[in-house]
C-alpha positions in Angstrom: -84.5 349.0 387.5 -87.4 347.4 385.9 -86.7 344.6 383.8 -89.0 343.7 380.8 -89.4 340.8 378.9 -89.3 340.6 375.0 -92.7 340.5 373.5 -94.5 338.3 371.4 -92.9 338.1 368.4 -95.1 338.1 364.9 -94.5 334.5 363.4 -92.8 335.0 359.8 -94.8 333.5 357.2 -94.5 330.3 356.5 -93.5 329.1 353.0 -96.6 328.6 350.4 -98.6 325.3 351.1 -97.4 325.4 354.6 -100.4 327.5 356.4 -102.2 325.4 357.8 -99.6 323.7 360.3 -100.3 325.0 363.8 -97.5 327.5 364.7 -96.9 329.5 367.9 -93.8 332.2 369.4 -91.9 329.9 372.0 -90.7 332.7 374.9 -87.9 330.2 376.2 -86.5 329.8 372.8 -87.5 333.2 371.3 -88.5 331.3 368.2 -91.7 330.7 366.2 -92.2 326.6 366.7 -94.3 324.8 364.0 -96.0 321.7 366.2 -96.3 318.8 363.2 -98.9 315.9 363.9 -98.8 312.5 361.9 -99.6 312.7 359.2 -98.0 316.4 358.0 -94.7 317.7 356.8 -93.1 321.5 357.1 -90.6 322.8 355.8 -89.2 326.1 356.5 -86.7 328.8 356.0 -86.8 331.3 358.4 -84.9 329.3 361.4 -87.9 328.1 363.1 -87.8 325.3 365.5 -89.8 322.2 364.0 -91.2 320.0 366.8 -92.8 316.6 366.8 -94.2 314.0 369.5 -93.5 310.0 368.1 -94.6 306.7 369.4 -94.0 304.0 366.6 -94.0 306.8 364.3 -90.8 308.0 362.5 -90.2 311.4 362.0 -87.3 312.8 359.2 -85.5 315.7 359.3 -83.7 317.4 356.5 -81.4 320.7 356.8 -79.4 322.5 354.2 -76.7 324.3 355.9 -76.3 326.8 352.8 -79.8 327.6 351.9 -81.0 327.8 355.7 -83.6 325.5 355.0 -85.5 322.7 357.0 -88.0 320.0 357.2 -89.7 317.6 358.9 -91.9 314.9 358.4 -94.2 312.2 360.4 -95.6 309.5 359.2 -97.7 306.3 360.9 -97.3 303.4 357.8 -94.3 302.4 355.8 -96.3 302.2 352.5 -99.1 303.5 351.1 -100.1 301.8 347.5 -102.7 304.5 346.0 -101.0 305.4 343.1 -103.7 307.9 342.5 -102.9 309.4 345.6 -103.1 313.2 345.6 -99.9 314.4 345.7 -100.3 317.5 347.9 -98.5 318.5 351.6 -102.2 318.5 352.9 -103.4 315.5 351.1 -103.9 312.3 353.6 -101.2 310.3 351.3 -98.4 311.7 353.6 -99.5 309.6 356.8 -97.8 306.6 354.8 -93.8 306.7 354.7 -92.8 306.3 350.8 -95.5 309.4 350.0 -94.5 311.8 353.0 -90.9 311.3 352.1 -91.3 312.3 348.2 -93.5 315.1 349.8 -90.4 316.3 352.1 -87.4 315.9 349.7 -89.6 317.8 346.7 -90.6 321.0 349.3 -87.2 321.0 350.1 -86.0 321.2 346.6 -88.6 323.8 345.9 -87.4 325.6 348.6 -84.2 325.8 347.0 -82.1 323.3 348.7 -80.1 320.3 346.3 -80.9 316.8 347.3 -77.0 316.1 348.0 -76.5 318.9 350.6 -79.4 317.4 352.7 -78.2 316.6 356.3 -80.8 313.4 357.2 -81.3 312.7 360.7 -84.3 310.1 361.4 -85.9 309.7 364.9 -89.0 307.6 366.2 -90.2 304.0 365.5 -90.9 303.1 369.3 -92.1 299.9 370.3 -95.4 301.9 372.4 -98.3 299.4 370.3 -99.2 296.1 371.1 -97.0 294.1 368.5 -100.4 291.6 368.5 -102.1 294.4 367.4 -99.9 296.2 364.9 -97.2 293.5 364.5 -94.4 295.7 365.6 -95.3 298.5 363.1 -92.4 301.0 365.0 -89.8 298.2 363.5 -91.5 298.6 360.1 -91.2 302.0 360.1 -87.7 301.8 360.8 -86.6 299.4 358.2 -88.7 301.1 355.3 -87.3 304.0 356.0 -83.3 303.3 356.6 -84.3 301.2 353.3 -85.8 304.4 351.4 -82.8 306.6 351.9 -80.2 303.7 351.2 -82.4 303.7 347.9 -82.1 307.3 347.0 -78.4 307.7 348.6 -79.0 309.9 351.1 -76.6 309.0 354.0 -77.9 309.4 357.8 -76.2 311.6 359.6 -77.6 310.5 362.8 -80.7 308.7 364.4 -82.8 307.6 367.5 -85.1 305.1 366.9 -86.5 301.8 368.6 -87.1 301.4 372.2 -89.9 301.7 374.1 -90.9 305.4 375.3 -92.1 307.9 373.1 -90.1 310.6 372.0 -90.3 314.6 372.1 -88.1 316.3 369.0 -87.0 319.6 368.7 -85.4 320.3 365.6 -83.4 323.7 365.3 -83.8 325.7 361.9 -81.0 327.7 362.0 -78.7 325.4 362.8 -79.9 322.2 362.2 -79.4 320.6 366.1 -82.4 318.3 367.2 -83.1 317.9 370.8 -85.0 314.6 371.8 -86.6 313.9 375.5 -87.5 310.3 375.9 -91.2 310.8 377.6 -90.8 307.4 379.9 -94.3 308.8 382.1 -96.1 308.3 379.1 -95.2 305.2 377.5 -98.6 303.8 378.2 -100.7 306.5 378.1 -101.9 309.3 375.5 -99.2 308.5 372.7 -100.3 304.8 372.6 -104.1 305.5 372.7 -103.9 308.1 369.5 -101.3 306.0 367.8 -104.2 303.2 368.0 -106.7 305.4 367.0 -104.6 307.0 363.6 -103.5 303.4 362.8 -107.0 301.9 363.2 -108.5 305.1 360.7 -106.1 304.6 358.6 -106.8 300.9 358.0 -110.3 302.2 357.3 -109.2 304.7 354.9 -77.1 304.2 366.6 -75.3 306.8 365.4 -75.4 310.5 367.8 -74.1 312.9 366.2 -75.8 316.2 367.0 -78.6 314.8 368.6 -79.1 316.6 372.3 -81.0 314.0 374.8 -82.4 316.7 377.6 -85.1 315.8 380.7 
């Protein structure tokens, strides 16, 4: 008997504004993956997987159990102070924490989710820059962003942040699970060097919960 694998799926469409995130059909997980880098937010509500990489960067995710909805965010800097910043999902504004989480919380609203039945879970804020260099900016992030949902009373269901590897997240849109892999081979290596990079262009310009930890 011949055996056949399933194949490529077509990706559903993503929700208006979102087209321009780089999506692909996972085979292992027989889902469509949407791959955010800093400085973008998704949101989607067709079960996707949402997936991330984060040095010092924090990354939220959001989840409406009822509405099937999801999001996920990643931003380098706690605060951006443009106050004529455009505010668009493509717009560079959301590589700064206060802008990219207004940018989440609204698409998910617009998506038809309610700010109170948001499930939080935060992730990121590793220690992988020289704290001469960026004065501990994976603590910043941290603390502006515990401090930004305090602020708008959304509780956090769960987190993993700090340390000093770099973290792979997988966050599950149909059931909101997240899956995080602690990439200790790479602490010193690509993560670093583009976190350096971003930060430097940019100058120019707990609890578990549900979390999965997998090798």
């Amino acid at each position: 008997m011949t055996l056949h694998k399933p194949n490529k799926k077509r990706l559903p469409a993503a929700l208006p504004g979102f087209n321009a995130i780089h999506r692909y059909w996972d085979p292992t997980h027989l889902k469509s993956v949407a791959k955010i880098q800093p400085g973008e937010v998704y949101v989607g509500n067709k079960g996707e997987i949402i997936s991330t990489i984060l040095g010092s960067c924090i990354s939220v995710c959001m989840y409406d159990s009822d509405k099937g909805i999801s999001g996920m965010n990643h931003f380098m800097l706690p605060r951006g102070t443009d106050e004529k910043a455009t505010k668009d999902i493509s717009s560079n504004s959301t590589r700064y924490g206060n802008w990219a989480m207004e940018f989440l919380i609204n698409e998910m609203i617009k998506a038809g989710s309610r700010k109170e039945s948001l499930d939080v879970k935060v992730f990121g804020g590793g220690q992988v820059l020289s704290e001469m260099e960026f004065m501990d900016i994976g603590q910043r992030n941290i603390d502006f962003v515990f401090s930004y949902l305090v602020q708008e009373n959304m509780q956090i269901n769960c987190h993993d942040v700090g340390g000093i590897y770099p973290r792979k997240v997988l966050f599950f849109g149909d059931t909101g699970r997240v899956r995080v892999k602690k990439l200790k081979e790479t602490r010193d290596g690509n993560i670093a060097s583009r976190e350096r990079s971003y930060a430097q262009n940019i100058s120019a310009a707990p609890k578990q919960g549900d979390i999965t930890l997998f090798d």
